[in-house]
Structure formats: C-alpha cells, structure tokens
N, C-alpha and C positions, 0 to 999 in steps of 0.2 A: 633600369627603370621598367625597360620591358618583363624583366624576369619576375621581380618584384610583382606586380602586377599576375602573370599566370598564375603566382604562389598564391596570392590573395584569393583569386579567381577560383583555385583550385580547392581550397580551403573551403571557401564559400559552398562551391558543390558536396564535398564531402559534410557539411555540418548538416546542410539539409538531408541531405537523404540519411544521416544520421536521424536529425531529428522525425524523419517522414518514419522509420522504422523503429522508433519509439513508439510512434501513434499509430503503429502498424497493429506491435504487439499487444499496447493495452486495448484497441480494437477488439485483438483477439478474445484476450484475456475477459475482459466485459461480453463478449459472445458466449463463452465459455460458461460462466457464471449465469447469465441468462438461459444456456440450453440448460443449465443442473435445475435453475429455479424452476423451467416447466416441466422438466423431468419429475422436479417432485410434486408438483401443482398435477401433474397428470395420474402421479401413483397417487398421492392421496386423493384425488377425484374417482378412484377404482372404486375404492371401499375396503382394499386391501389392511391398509394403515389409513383412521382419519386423522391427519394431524401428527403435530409431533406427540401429545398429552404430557408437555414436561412442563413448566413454568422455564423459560431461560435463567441461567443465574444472575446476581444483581451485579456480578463481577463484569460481566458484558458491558453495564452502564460505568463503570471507573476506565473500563478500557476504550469505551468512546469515547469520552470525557479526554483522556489520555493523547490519541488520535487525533482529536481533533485539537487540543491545542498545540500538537506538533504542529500540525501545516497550519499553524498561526505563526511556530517560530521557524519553520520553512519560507514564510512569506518575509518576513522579519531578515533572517540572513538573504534572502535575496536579493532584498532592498539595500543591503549594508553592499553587497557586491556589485549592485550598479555606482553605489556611491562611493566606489573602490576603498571601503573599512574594512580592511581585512580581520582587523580587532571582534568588531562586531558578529561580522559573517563567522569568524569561526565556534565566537561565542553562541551563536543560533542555533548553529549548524549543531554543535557540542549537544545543546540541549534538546535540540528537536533526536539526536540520536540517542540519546538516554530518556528520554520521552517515546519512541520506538521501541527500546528494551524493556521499560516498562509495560508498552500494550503487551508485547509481546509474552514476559512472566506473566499479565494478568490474564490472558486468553491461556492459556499452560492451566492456572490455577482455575478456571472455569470450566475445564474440564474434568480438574479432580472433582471439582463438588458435584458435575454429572454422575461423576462415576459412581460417589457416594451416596447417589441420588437413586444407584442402578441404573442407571442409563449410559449404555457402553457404545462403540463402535458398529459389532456385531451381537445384535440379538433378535429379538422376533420382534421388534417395530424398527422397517427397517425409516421408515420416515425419519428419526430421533439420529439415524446415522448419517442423516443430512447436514448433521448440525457441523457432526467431524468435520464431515467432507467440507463443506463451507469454509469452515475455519480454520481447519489444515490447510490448506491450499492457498488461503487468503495469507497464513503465517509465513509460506514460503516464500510467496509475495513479498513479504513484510523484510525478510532473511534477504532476498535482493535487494530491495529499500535500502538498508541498512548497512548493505556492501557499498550502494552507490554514496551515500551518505559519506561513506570513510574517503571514499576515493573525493570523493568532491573537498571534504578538509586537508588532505593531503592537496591538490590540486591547487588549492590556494596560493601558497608558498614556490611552486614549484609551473605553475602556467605564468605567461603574461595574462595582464588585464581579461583580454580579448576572449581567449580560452579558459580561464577561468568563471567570465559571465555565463560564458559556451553553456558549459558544464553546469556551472548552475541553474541555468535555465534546465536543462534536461533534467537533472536531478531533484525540480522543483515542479516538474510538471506528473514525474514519477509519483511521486511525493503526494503531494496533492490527490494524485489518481488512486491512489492504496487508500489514502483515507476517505472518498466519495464511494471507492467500491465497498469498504467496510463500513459503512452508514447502508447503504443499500443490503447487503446483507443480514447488517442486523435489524432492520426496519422490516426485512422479508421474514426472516426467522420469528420476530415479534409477531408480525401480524397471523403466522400458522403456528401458531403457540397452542 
C-alpha cells in the first residue's frame, strides 16, 4: 500500500513539472515571436523598409480557417478522453492531424504565390522576409504539433486511462497554443500589410 502510493506520488511530481515545462517553453516560444514582432515594428519604424508593401495571400485566410477548426477538433477529442471514448478521441485526434497537414500544405502554398508575387526570402525589403520568418518558424511549430498529435493516438491504446488523459491534456494545450500563436501572427502580419 505504501509502495503503491510513493508511485502515485512520484507520478504526480513528474506530470507537473512535465506539465510546468511545457508552459515553460510556449512562455518562450510567445517571447520569441514577440521580440521578432518589435524587431520588425522597430526596423520598419527606421524608414529603412515601411511596411511589408505586399497584400498577404488569401491562402492565409483557408489556413486559419484550417487551424482553427483543429483545436475545435482538439477540444472534441479531449472531451471523448475524459469520457474515456477512445472511438471518439482517436476519431478527433485523426482529424485534427489532417486538419494540421492541411494548414501546413496551405502555408507551403502561400508561399509560392509570394514567390510568384516576387517576394522572396532574401531581397531588398528585408520587412516582407518577416513574413518567412514568421511562418517558417510557426511551421516548425506546427511539425512538433503533429509529432505530439501521433504520439497522443498511439498513446491511447497503449497508456491506462490516467496517462492517457496525461497526455492529452499536454497535447491539447500544445495544440491550442500553435493555433492562438498563429492568429496572433497573422493578425500582426495583416495589420503591417
């Protein structure tokens, strides 16, 4: 009984500070994304570059659309995993990840039409290579997202109850976070258009 108990105990500790160092990194990661925003709020205040001068593509607006009704179906399998449906949960889980590969091709293809726009990477406004930076970075994001996503459908089958909620709660709070940081981004990008 005693032992049983340290394990719980022990368990306990490790989930939090699991969970503490999730909220550590998207801390970061949201610092991060705010020092580039005034990075570029400060160059384009120079006069160097005003502005990005590009219109964003309309492909931006499918891929929030996109995004956000993942973490609609992130919220959806979470609910199924407290109500121990594993039916459900993977069924969410399934669609919120192909819901993710979708943003994912549609931010890819939002870039070609920059390109075809001429507006690269590197060239002489360097404001418009914000957009990369933004959204590369955000995608890589996205590429973790979507690793946790797999590991969490696996998980299902293969955790108890217990650890499987674990998991999904970390994976839903991930989740959720990639898609408030990419509203935020593209809310910023829109507004220095």
């Amino acid at each position: 009984m005693l032992d049983t108990q340290t394990e719980t105990d022990e368990k306990l500790v490790q989930r939090k500070a699991q969970k503490f160092s999730l909220w550590l990194g998207m801390l970061g990661m949201f610092m991060m994304f705010a020092a580039w925003s005034s990075g570029f709020i400060v160059y384009s205040a120079s006069g160097v570059d005003k502005g990005i001068k590009t219109l964003l593509p309309d492909t931006f607006i499918y891929s929030t659309l996109s995004i956000v009704v993942s973490s609609l179906t992130m919220f959806l399998a979470h609910k199924a995993a407290k109500n121990d449906d594993s039916t459900k949960q993977r069924l969410f889980l399934l669609i919120t990840f192909v819901l993710g590969i979708v943003f994912f091709a549609l931010q890819v293809h939002a870039w070609s039409v920059l390109t075809d726009r001429g507006v690269y990477f590197v060239n002489n406004n360097a404001s418009q290579s914000f957009i990369y930076a933004f959204t590369g970075l955000h995608l890589a994001h996205i590429i973790a997202g979507l690793i946790v996503l797999v590991v969490a459908i696996i998980g299902i089958t293969k955790l108890p109850k217990d650890g499987n909620l674990f998991r999904m709660d970390l994976a839903s709070i991930f989740w959720h976070f990639l898609d408030l940081l990419w509203i935020y981004i593209y809310v910023f990008l829109l507004l220095n258009q």
